[in-house]
C-alpha positions in Angstrom: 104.9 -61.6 102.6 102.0 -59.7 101.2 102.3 -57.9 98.1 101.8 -54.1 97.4 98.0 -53.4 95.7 97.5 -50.6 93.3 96.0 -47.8 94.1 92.0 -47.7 93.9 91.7 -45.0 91.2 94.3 -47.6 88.8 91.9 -50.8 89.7 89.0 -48.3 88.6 90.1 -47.2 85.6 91.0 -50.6 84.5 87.9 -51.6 85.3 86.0 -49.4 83.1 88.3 -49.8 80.2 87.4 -53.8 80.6 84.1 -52.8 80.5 84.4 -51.4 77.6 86.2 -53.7 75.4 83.4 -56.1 76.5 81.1 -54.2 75.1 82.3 -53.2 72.2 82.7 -57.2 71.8 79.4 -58.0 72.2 78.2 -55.5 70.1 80.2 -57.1 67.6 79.5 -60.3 68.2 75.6 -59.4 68.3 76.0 -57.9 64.5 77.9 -60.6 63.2 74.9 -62.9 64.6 72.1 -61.0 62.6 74.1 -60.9 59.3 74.0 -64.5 59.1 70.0 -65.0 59.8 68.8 -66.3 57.2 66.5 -64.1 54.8 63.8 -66.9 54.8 63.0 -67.1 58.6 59.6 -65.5 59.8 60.9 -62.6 60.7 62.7 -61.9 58.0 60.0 -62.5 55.9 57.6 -60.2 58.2 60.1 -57.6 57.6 60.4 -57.8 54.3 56.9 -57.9 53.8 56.4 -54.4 55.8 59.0 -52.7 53.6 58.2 -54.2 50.2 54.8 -55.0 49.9 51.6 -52.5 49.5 49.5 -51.8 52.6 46.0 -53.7 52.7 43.8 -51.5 50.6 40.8 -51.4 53.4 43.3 -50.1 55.6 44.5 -47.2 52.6 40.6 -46.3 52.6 39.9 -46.6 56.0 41.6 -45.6 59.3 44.8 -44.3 57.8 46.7 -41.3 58.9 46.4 -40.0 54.8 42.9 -40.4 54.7 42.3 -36.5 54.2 45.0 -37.0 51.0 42.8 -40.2 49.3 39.9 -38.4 50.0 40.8 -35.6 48.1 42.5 -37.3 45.3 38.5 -38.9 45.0 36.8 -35.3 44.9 39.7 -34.0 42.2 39.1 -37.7 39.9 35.4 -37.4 40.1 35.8 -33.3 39.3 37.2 -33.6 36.5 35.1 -36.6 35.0 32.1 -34.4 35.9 33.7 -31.9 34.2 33.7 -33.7 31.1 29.8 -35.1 31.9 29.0 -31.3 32.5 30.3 -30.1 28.7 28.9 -33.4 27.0 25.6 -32.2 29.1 25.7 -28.6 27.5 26.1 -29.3 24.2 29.7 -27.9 24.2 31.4 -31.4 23.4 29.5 -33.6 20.7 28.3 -36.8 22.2 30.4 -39.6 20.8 33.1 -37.4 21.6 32.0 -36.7 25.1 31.5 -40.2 25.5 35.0 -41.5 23.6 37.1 -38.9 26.4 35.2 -40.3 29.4 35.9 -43.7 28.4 39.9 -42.2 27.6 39.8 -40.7 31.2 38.6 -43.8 33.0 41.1 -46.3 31.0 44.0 -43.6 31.6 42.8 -44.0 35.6 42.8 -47.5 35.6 46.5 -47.3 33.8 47.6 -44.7 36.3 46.7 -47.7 39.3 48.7 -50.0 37.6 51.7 -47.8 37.4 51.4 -46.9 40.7 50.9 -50.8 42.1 54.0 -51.2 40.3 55.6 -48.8 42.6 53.7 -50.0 45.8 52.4 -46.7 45.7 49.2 -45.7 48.4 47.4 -43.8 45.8 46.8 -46.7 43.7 43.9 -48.5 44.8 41.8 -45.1 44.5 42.8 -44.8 40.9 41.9 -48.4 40.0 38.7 -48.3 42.0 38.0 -44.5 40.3 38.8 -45.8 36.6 37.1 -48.8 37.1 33.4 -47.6 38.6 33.6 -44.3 36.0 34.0 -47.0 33.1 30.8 -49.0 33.7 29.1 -45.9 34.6 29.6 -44.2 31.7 29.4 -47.6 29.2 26.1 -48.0 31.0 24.5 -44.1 30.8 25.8 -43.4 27.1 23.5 -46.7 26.2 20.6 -46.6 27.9 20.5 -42.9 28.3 21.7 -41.4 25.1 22.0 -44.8 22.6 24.8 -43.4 21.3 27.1 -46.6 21.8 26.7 -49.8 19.4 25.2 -52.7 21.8 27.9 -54.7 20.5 30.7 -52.2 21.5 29.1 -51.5 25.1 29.3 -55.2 26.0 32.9 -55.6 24.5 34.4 -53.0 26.6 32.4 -54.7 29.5 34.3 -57.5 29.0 37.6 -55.9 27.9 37.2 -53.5 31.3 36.9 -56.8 33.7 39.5 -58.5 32.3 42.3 -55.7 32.2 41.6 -55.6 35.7 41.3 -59.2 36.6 45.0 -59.2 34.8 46.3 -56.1 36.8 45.1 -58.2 40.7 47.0 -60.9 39.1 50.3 -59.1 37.9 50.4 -57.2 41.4 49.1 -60.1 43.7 46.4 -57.9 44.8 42.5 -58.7 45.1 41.0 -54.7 44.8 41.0 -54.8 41.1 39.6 -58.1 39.9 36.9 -57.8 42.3 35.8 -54.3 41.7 36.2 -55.7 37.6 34.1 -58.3 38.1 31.3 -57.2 40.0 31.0 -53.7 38.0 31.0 -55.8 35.0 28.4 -58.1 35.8 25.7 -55.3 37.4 26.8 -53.0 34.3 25.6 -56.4 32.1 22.5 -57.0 33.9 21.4 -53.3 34.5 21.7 -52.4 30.5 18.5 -52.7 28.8 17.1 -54.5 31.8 14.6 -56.5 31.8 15.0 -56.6 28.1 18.6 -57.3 27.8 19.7 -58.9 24.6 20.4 -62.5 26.6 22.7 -63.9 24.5 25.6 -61.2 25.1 24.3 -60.8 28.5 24.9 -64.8 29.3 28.4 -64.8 27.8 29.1 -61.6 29.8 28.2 -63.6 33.1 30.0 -66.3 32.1 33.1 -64.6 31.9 32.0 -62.8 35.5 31.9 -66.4 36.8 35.1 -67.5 35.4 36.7 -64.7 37.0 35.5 -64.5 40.2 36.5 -68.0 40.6 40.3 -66.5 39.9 39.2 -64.0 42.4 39.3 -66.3 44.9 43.0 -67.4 44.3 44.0 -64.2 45.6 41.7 -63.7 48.6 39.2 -66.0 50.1 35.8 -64.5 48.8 33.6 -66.8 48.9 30.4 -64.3 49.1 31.7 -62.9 45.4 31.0 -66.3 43.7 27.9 -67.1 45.6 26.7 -63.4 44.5 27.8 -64.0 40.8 26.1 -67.7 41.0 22.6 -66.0 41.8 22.4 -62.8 39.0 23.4 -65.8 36.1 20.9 -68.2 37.5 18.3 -65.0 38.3 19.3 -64.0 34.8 18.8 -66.8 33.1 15.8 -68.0 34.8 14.1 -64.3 33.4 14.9 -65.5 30.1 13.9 -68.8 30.1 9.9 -67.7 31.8 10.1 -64.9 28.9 11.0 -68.3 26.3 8.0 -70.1 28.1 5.8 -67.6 27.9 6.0 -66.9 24.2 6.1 -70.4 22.8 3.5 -71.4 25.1 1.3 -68.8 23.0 2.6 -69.6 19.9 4.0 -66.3 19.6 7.4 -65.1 17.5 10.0 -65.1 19.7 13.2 -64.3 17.8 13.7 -61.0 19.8 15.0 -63.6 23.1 17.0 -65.5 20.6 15.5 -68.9 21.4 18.2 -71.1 19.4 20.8 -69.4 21.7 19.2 -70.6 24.7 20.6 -74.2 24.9 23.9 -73.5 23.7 24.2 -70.7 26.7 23.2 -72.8 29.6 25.1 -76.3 28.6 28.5 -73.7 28.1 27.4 -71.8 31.9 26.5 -75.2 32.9 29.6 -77.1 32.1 31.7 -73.7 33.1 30.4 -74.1 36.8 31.0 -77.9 36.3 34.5 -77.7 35.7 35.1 -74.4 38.2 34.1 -77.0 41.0 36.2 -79.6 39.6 39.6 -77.2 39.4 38.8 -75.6 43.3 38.6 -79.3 44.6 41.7 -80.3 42.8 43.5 -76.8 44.2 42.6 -77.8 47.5 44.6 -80.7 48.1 44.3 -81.6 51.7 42.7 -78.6 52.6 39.2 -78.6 53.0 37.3 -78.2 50.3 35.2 -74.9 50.2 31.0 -74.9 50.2 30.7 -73.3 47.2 32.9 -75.7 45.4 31.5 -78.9 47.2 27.8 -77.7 46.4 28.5 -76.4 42.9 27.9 -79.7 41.3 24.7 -80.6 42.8 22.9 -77.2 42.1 24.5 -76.5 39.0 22.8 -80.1 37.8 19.3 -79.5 39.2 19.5 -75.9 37.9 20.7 -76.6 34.1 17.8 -79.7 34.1 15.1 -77.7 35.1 16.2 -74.7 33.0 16.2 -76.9 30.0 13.0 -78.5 30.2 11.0 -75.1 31.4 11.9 -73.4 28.5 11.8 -75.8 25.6 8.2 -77.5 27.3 9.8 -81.0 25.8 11.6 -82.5 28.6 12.6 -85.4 25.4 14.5 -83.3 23.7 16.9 -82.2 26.9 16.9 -85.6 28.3 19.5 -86.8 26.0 22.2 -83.8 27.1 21.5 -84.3 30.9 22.0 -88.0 30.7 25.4 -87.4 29.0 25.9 -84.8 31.2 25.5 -87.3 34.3 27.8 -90.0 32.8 30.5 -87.0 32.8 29.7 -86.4 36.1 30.1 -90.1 37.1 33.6 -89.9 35.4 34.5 -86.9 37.5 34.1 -88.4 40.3 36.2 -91.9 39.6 38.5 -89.8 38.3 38.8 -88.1 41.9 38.8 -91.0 43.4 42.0 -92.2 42.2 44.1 -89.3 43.7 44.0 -91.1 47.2 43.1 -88.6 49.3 41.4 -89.3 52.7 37.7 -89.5 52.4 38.1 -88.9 48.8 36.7 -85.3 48.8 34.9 -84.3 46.2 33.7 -87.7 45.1 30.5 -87.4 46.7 29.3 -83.8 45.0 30.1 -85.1 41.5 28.2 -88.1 42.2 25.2 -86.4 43.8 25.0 -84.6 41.1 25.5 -87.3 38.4 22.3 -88.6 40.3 20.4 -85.8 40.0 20.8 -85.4 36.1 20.3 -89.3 35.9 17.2 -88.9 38.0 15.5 -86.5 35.8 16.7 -87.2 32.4 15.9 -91.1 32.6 12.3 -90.1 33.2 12.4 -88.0 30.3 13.8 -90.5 27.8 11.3 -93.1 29.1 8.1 -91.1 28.9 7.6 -92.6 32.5 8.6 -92.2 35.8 8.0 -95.6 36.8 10.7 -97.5 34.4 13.3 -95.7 35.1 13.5 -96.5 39.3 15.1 -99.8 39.2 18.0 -98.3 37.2 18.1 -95.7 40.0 18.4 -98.3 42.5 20.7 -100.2 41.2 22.8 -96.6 40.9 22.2 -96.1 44.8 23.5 -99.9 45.8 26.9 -99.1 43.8 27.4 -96.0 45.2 26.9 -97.5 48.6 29.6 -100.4 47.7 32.4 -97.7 45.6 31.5 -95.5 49.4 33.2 -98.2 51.0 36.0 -98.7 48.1 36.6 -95.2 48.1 36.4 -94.5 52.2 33.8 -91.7 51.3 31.3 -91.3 54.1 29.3 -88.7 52.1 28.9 -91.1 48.8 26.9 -93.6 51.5 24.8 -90.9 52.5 24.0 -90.0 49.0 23.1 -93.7 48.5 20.7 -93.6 51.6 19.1 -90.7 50.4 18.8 -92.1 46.6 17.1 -95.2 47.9 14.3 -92.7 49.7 13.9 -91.2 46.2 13.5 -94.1 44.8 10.5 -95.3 47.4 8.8 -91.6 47.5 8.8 -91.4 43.6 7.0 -95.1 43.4 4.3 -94.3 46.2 3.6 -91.1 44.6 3.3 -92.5 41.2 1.3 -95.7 42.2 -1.0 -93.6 44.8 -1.9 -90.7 42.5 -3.1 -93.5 39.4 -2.3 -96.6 39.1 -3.9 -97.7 36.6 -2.0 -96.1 34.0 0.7 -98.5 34.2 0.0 -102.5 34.3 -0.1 -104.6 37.4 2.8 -106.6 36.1 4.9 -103.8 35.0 3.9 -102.3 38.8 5.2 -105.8 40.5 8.2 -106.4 39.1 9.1 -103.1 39.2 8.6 -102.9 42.8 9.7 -106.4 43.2 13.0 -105.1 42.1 13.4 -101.8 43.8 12.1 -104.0 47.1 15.1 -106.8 46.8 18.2 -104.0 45.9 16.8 -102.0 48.9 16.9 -104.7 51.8 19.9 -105.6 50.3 21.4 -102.2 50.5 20.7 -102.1 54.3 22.1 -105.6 54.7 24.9 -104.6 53.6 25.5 -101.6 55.5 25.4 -103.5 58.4 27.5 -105.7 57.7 30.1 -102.8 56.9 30.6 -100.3 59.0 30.8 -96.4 58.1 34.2 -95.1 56.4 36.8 -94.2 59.7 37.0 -90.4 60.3 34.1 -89.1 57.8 32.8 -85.9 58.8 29.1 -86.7 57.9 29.2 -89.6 60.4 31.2 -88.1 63.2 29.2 -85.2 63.2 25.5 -86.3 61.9 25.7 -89.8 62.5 27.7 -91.5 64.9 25.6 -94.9 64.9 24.7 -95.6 61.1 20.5 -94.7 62.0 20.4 -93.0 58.4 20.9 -96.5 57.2 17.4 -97.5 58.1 16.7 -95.3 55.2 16.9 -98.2 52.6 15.2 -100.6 54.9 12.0 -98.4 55.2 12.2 -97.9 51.5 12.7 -101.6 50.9 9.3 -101.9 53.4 7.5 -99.5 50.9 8.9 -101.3 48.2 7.9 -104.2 49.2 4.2 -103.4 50.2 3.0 -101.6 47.0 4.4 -105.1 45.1 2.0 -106.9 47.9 -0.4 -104.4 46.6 0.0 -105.2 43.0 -0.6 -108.4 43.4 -3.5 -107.8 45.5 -5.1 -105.4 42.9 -4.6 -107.8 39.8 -6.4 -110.8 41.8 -9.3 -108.4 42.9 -10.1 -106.9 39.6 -10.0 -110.3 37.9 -11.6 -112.6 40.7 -13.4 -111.1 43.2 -17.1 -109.3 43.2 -17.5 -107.7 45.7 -16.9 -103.8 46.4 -12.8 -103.7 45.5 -11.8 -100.5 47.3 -13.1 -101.9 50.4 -11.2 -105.2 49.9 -8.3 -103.0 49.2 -8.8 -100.9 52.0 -8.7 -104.1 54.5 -5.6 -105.9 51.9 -3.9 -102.7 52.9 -4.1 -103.2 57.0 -3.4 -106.9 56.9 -0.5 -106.4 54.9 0.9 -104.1 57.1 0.8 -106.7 59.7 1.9 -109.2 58.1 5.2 -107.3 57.3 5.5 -106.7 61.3 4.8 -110.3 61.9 7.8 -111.1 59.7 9.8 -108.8 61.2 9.0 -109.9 64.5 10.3 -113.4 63.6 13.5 -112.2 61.4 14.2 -109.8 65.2 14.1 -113.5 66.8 16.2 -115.3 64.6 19.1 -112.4 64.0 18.3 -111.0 68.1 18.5 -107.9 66.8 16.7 -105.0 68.4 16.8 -102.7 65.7 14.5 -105.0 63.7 12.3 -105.1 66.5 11.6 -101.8 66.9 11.1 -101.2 63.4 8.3 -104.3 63.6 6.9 -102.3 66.7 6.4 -99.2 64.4 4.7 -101.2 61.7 2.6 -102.9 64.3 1.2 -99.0 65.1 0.7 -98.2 61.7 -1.0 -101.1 61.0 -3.2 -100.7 64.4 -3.4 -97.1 63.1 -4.7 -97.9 59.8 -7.3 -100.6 61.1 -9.0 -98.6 64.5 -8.6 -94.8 62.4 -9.5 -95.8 59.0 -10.7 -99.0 58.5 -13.2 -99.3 61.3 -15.0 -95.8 60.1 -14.7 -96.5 55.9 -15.1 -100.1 55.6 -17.2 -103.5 57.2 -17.0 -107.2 57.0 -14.7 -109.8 56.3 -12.0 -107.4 55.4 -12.3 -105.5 58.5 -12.3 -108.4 60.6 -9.2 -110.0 59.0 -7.4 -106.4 59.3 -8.2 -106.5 62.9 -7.5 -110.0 63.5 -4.0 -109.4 61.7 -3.2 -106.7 64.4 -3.8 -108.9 67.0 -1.6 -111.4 65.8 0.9 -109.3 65.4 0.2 -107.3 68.9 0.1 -110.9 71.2 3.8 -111.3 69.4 5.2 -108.3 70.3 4.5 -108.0 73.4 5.8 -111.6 73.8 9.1 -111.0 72.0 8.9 -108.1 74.5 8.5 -110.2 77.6 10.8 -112.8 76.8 13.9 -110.5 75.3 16.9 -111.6 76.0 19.1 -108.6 77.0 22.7 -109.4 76.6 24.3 -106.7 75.6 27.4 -108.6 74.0 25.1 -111.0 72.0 22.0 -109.4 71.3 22.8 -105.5 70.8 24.3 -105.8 67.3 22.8 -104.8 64.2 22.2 -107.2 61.7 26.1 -108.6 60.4 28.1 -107.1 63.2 28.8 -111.0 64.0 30.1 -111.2 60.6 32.3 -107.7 61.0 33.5 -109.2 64.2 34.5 -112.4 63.1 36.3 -111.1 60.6 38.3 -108.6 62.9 38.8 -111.5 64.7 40.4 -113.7 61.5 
């Protein structure tokens, strides 16, 4: 029995009023959804952000639909500043007070940009930027143009000027202000009474540029500000150490530089930059550590060193301060080594730089260069071992690189005169820097590189830098050889002595690739056979280029005799190599390593 349908207009309506209950439901439903999104998701946030926060000020200056209105508000600030320039200029306003209301006008700007940050206001970062540029301009003109500001007062509202706005980017989260502070106050500092400044207000001005514009970089990633701000205090300083120089090297008065306040002004810019590196490697965490911070150490040291010594012409007197200044460094970097970070970033800076300081106030306190390198050597071996404690691929770069100091600063001193110094102070000396060196490179072969270090990975993926210390201990060891060479010749032999030297010199090369040729057999390591193959060439080098043309006789035939030698060897050892790869490939203590992987 079928049953009776209603009519088609009845099943439409009821249809669409279905379809509108549904809607209406989901609408609802939809609402009650986004009420309970959290405030603290992305998108939220990104909304937020749109509504409540300023737009970018690049954006406000360029590019934006009210750029008639900024530009504008510029022309009307800069009339009425002229305005005030253009009365001064007539003789209409007296000149301390012309200059007192253009210093009112620009602070009253620069308070008008803080008002209107704290309103998110567009207008604000021309107001800050106008105040800010009109306050070093005039602080700079009234000085150098008309005198008619106290020094003392010029450079206090420099300072006073940078850091109100330094505290106005930091009250408003915004970088515009501190920026513009800093780098007006720092050209304002260097352009009054250049290149006569008074120095001593001028360096504590740039200090407090440098302290800021490290803050700067809190609020924006400039980098380029501190590296800009780094080169006007070390240019600045550099003019007034030369100036220092130049006057005490003629015996001249020098009060007007202030020489007393030299010192104290580079140890407080010196140990400023010191510990701005040390807080922007602590801030990073495990973020990578920024270049400026990561090379501030090392040419803050070198810079400081050489300032010191260049002025005062009495490298004594500084050596003291830089060789306490590299034990602080050395603490600086045990003390970053205990925050067990990966790699231990910023270990190896600090400790380059401790090296540095060490390097040239050890000299200084000696009165020698030579004394002082087995100290240094010693230095490089430790930092190689705490490199391995400390999983810090750069600190056993540093030591590589120390131990090639070490070497380069012995041949140069022994080649240009040695007879200044003793032939037994020379051997043991060298004897020493020799034995630390080959034991360095022992050791890094017997332990691998730190896991996952950047200057490895990137640089170095199979240790080569570690023949470093092996071609210093080589050096090393042949001007000990030679010591002991020139002590028996000027005491017991007749005959011509540079020509007995000359021909000591060849077979002494030799001999060192004969010995290497033998310690390559014993350890089957290639890597000490190809360094014997290089000091076979030099040696054949030194004998068939030099030898045969400068000197004759005995000597020449024992220097060639010694190449030969070590020539029929090689190309033995060459003939005969064994070449399995799992036995005879490995450095010198890989065995070791692996056995001990193995235990």
């Amino acid at each position: 029995m079928s049953t009776e349908q209603p009519p088609l207009e009845e099943r439409v309506a009821q249809l669409e009023t279905q379809v509108q209950q549904l809607s209406k439901q989901v609408a609802e439903c939809t609402q009650n959804d986004l009420s309970r999104v959290p405030t603290s998701t992305p998108l939220a946030k990104k909304q937020e952000s749109k509504e409540e926060t300023m737009p970018n000020e690049a954006t406000l200056l360029v590019g934006s639909s009210s750029l008639l209105q900024h530009i504008s508000a510029v022309c009307f600030l800069l009339v009425a500043a002229l305005g005030l320039r253009a009365l001064t200029d007539n003789q209409m306003l007296d000149l301390q007070i012309g200059t007192a209301l253009g210093m009112g006008y620009a602070a009253v700007l620069i308070s008008i940009g803080y008002l209107l940050y704290r309103k998110s206001k567009s207008m604000a970062p021309i107001f800050i930027t106008t105040g800010g540029l009109l306050m070093f301009s005039v602080l700079v003109e009234t000085y150098t143009r008309f005198s008619s500001t106290p020094v003392e007062l010029v450079y206090i509202m420099l300072a006073v000027t940078g850091i109100s706005m330094a505290a106005i980017s930091y009250i408003n989260k915004t970088a515009l202000p501190i920026i513009i502070g800093t780098l007006g106050m720092c050209i304002a500092a260097v352009a009054i009474d250049y290149p006569n400044p008074y120095f001593p207000y001028l360096g504590l001005l740039l200090w407090i540029s440098n302290i800021l514009g490290f803050f700067a970089t809190r609020l924006k990633r400039c980098s380029w500000l501190r590296w800009l701000l780094l080169f006007i205090t070390h240019f600045m300083l550099q003019i007034w150490g030369l100036k220092l120089s130049g006057f005490l090297s003629r015996g001249d008065a020098a009060e007007h530089l202030s020489p007393d306040w030299f010192i104290p002004i580079v140890i407080l810019i010196g140990g400023t930059f010191m510990m701005l590196s040390l807080m922007g490697i602590i801030r990073s965490g495990d973020e990578k550590i920024s270049r400026f911070d990561f090379s501030l150490p090392v040419l803050n040291a070198g810079w400081c060193y050489v300032a010191g010594i260049y002025a005062l012409k009495n490298p004594t007197l500084f050596g003291a301060p830089a060789a306490a200044a590299a034990i602080i460094h050395f603490a600086i970097a045990f003390r970053l080594s205990d925050r067990q970070r990966r790699n231990a970033p910023g270990t190896n800076t600090f400790t380059a730089g401790g090296f540095i300081l060490t390097g040239l106030s050890l000299p200084a306190m000696f009165g020698d260069m030579l004394l002082p390198l087995p100290v240094l050597s010693i230095l490089a071996f430790i930092c190689c071992y705490y490199s391995k404690k400390w999983v810090s691929g750069g600190m056993r770069m540093t030591a590589y690189l120390m131990q090639a100091y070490v070497s380069l600063i012995l041949a140069v001193e022994l080649i240009s005169d040695s007879s200044i110094h003793p032939p037994i102070v020379t051997f043991l000396v060298a004897t020493t820097c020799t034995l630390i060196s080959l034991y360095q490179y022992r050791y890094c072969r017997q332990h691998k590189p730190p896991e996952h270090s950047q200057a490895f990975e990137r640089f170095d993926k199979h240790d080569l830098s570690a023949l470093l210390p092996l071609f210093a201990g080589l050096t090393n060891g042949f001007f000990m050889t030679m010591a002991i060479v020139y002590y028996f010749l000027q005491n017991y032999y007749r005959g011509d002595i540079a020509t007995a030297l000359s021909g000591a010199q060849s077979v002494t090369i030799n001999l060192a690739a004969i010995l290497l040729i033998f310690l390559a057999i014993y350890r089957h390591n290639k890597e000490l056979r190809n360094v014997a193959i290089l000091l076979m060439i030099i040696g054949g080098s030194k004998v068939f280029i030099i030898d045969l043309f400068r000197i004759s006789g005995t000597w020449l035939v024992a220097g060639i005799f010694a190449f030969g030698i070590a020539a029929a060897l090689q190309s033995l050892v060459l003939a005969r190599w064994k070449t399995d790869p799992t036995e005879h490939k490995q450095p010198i203590g890989e065995k070791e390593i692996d056995s001990q992987e193995a235990t």
